[in-house]
mmCIF file of the C-alpha atoms, coordinates in Angstrom:
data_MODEL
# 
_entry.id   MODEL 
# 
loop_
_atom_site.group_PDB 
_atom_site.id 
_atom_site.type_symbol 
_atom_site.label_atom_id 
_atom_site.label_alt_id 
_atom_site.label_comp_id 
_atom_site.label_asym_id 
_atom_site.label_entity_id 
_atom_site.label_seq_id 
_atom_site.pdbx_PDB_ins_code 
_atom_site.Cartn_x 
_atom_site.Cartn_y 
_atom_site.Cartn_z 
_atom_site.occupancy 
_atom_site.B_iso_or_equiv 
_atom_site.pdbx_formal_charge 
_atom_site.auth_seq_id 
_atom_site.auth_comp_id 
_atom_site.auth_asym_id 
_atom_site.auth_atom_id 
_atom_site.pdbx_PDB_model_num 
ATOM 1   C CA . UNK A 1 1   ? 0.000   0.000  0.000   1.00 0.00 ? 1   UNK A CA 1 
ATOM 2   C CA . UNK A 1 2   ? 2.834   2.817  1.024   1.00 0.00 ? 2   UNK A CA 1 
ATOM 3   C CA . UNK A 1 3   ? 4.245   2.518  -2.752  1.00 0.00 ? 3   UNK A CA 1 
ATOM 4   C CA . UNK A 1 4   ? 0.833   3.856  -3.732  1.00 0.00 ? 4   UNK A CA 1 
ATOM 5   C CA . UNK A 1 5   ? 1.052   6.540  -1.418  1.00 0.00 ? 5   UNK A CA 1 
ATOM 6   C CA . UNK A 1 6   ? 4.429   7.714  -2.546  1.00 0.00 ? 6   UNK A CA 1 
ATOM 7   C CA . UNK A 1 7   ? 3.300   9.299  -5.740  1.00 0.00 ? 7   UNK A CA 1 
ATOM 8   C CA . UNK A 1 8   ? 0.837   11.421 -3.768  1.00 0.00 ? 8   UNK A CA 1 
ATOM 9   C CA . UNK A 1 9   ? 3.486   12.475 -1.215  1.00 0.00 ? 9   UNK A CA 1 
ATOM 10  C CA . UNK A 1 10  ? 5.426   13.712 -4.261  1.00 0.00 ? 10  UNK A CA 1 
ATOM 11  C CA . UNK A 1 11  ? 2.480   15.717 -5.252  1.00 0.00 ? 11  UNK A CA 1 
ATOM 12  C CA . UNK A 1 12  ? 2.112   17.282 -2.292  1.00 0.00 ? 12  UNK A CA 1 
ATOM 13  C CA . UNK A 1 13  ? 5.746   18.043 -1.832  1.00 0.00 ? 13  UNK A CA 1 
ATOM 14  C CA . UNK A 1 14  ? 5.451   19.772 -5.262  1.00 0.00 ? 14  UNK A CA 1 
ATOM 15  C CA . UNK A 1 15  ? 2.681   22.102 -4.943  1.00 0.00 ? 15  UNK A CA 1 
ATOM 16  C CA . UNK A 1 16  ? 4.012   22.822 -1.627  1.00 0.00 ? 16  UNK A CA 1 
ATOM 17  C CA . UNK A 1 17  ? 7.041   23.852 -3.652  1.00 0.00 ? 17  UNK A CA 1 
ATOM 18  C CA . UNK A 1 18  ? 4.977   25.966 -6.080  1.00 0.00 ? 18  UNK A CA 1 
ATOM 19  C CA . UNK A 1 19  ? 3.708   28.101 -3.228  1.00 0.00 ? 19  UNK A CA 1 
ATOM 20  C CA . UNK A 1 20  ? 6.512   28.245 -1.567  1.00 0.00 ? 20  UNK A CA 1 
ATOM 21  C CA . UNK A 1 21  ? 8.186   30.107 -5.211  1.00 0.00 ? 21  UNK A CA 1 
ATOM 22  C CA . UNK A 1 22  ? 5.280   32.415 -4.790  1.00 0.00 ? 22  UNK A CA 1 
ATOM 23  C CA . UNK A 1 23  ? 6.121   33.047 -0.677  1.00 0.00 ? 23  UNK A CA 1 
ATOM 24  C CA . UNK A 1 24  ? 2.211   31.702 0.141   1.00 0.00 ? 24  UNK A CA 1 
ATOM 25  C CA . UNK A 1 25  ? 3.356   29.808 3.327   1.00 0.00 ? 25  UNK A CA 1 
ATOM 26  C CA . UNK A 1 26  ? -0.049  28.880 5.177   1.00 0.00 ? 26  UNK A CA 1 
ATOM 27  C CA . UNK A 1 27  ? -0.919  27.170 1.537   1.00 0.00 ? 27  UNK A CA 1 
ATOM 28  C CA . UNK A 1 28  ? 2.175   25.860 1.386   1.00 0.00 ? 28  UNK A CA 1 
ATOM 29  C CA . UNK A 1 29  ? 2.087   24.396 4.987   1.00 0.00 ? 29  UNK A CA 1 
ATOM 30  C CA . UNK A 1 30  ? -1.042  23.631 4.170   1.00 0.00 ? 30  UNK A CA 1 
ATOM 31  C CA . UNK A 1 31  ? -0.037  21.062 1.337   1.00 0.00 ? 31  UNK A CA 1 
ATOM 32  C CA . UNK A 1 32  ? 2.795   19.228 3.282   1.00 0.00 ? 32  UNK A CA 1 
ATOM 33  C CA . UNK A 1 33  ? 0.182   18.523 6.039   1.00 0.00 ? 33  UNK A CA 1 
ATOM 34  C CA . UNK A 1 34  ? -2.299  17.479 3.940   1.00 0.00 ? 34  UNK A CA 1 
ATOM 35  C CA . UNK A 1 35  ? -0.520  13.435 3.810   1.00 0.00 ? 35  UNK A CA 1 
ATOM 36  C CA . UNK A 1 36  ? -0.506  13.290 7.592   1.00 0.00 ? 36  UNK A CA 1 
ATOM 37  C CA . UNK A 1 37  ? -4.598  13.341 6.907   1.00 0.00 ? 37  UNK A CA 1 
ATOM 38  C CA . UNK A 1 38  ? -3.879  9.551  5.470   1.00 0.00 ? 38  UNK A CA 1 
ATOM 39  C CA . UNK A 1 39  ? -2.575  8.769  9.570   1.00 0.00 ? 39  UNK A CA 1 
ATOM 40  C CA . UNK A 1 40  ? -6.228  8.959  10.391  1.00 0.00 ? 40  UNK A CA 1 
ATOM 41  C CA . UNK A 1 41  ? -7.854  5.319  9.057   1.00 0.00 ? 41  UNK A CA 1 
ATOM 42  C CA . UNK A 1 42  ? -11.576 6.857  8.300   1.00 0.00 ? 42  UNK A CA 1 
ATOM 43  C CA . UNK A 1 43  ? -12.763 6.959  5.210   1.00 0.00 ? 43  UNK A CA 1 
ATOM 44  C CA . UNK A 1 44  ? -13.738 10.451 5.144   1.00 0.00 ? 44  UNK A CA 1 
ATOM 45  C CA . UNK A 1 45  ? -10.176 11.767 5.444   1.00 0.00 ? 45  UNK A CA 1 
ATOM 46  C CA . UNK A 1 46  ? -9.115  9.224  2.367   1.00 0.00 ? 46  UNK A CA 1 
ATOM 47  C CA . UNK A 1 47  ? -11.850 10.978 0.667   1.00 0.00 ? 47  UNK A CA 1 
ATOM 48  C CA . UNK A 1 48  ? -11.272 14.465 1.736   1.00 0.00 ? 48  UNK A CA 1 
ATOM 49  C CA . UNK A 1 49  ? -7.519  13.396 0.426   1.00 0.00 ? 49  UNK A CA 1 
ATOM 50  C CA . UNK A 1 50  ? -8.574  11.823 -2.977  1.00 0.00 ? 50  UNK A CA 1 
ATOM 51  C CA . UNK A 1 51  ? -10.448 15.536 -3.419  1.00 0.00 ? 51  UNK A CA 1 
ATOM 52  C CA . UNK A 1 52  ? -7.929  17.603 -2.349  1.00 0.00 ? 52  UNK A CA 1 
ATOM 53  C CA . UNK A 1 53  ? -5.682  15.787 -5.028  1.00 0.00 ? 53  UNK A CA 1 
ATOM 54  C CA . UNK A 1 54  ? -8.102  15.751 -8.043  1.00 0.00 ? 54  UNK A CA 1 
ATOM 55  C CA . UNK A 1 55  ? -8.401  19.747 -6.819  1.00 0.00 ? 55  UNK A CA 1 
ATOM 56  C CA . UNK A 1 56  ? -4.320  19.983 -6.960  1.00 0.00 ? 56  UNK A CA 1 
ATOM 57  C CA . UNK A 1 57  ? -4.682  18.635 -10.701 1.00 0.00 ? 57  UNK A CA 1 
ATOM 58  C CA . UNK A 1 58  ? -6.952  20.961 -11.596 1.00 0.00 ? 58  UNK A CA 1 
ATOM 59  C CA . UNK A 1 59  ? -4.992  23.662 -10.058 1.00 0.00 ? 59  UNK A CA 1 
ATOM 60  C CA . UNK A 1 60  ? -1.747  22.523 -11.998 1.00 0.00 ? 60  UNK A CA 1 
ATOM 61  C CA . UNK A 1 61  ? -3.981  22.824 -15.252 1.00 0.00 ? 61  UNK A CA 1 
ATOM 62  C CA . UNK A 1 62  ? -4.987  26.380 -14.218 1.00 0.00 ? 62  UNK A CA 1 
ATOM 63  C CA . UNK A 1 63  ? -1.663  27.629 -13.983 1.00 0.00 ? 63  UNK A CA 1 
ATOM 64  C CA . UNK A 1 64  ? -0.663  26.437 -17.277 1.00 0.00 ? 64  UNK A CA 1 
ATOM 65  C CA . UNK A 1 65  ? -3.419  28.436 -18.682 1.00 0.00 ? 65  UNK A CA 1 
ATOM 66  C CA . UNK A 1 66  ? -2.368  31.537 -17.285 1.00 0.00 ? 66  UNK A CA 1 
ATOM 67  C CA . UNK A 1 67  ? 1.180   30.818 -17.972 1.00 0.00 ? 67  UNK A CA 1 
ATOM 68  C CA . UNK A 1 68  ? 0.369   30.404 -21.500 1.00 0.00 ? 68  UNK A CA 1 
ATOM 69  C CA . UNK A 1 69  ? -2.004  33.572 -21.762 1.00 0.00 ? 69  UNK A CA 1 
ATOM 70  C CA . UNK A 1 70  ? 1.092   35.618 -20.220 1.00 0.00 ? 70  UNK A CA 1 
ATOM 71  C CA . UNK A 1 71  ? 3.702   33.428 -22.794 1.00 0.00 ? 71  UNK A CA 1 
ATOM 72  C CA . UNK A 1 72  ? 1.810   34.366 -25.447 1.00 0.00 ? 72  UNK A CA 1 
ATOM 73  C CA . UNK A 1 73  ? 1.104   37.959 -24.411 1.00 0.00 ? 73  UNK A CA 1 
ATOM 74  C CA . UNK A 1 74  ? 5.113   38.269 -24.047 1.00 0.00 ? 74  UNK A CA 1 
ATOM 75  C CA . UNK A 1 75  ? 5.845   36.644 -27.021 1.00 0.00 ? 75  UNK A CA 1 
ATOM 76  C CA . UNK A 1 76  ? 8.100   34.120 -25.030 1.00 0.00 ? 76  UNK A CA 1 
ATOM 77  C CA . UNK A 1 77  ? 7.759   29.856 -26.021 1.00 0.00 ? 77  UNK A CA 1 
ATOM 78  C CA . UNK A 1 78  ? 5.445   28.102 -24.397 1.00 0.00 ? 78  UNK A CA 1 
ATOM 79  C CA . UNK A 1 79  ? 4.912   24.678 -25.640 1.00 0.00 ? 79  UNK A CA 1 
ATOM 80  C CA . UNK A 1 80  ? 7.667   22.834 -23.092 1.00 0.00 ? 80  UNK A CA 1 
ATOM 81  C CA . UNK A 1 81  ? 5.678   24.924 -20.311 1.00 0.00 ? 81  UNK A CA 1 
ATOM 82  C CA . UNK A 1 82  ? 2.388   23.888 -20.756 1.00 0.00 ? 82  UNK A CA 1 
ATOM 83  C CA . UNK A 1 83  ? 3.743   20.036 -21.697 1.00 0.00 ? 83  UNK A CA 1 
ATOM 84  C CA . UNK A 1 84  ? 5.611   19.994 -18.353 1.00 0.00 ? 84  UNK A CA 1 
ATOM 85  C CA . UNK A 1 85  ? 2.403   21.779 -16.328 1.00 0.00 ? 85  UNK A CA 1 
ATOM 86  C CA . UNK A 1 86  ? 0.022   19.196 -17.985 1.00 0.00 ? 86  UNK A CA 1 
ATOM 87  C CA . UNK A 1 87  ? 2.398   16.285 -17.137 1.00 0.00 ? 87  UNK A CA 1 
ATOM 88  C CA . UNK A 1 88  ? 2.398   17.035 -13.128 1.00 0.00 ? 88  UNK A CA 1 
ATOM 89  C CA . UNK A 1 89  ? -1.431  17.788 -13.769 1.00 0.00 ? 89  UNK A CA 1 
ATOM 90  C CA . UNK A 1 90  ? -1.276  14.084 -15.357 1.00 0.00 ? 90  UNK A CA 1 
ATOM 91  C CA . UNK A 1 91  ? 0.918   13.136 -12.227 1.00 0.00 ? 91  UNK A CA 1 
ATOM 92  C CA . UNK A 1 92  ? -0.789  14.328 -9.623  1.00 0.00 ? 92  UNK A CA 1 
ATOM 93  C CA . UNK A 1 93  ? -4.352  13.192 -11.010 1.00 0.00 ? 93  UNK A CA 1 
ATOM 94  C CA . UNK A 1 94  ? -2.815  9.629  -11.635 1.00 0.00 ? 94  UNK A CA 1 
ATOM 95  C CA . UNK A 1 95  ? -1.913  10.063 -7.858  1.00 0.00 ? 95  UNK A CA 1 
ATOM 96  C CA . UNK A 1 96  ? -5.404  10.562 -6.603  1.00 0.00 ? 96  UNK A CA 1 
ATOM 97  C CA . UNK A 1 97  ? -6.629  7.605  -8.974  1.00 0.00 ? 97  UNK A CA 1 
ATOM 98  C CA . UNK A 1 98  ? -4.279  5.417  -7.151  1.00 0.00 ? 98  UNK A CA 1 
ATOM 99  C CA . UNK A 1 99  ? -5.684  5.779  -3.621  1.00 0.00 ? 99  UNK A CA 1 
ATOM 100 C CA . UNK A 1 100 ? -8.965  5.146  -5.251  1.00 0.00 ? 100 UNK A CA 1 
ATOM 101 C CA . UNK A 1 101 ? -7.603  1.485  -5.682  1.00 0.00 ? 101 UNK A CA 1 
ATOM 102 C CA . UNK A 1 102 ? -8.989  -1.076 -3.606  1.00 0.00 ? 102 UNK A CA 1 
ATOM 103 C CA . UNK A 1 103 ? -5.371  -2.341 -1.789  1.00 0.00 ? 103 UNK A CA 1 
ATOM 104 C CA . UNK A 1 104 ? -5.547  1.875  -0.593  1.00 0.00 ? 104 UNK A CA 1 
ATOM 105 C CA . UNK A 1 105 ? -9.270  1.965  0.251   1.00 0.00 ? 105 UNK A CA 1 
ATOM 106 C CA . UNK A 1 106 ? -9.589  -1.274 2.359   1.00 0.00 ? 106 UNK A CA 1 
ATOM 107 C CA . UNK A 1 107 ? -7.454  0.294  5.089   1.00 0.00 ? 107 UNK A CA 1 
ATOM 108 C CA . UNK A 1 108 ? -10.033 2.955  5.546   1.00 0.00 ? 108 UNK A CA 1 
ATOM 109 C CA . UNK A 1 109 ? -13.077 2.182  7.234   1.00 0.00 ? 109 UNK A CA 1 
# 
């Protein structure tokens, strides 16, 4: 089970790294606490974990949008931006779909 928790750690670790960049420390606290909610063998915090993950996709996909609006604005490439943004969307979404898996979700009750 703790191999299919790793990839989510990683997530976590990097959006906590993305708000760090942008000096937002109670979001980026925020996101490194968020895998301590997996200590807690309910179901509702697996839940509140798989949507707080799906969310962190999303959020990965947003910010490639507005990268690329201000890329193309600026006149500066953007292709290797938005493919790297949509791959730790990918990442992190693959990440949530693997708690979803039934060795994850028979721990929590």
């Amino acid at each position: 089970m703790f191999r299919r928790i790793i990839p989510f750690i990683l997530s976590a670790i990097v959006i906590a790294a993305h708000f760090l960049r942008f000096a937002n420390l109670p979001l980026m606290a925020l996101s490194l606490l968020i895998p301590f909610l997996l200590l807690i063998k309910k179901r509702w915090a697996l839940l509140t974990v798989q949507a707080l993950t799906v969310a962190g996709g999303l959020f990965w996909i947003k910010v490639a949008i507005d990268n690329l609006w201000l890329r193309l604005a600026v006149g500066e490439p953007w292709v290797r931006m938005v493919a790297i943004l949509l791959a730790v969307s990918a990442f992190t979404m693959w990440s949530a779909w693997l708690l979803s898996r039934p060795a994850v979700a028979e721990k929590y009750t």
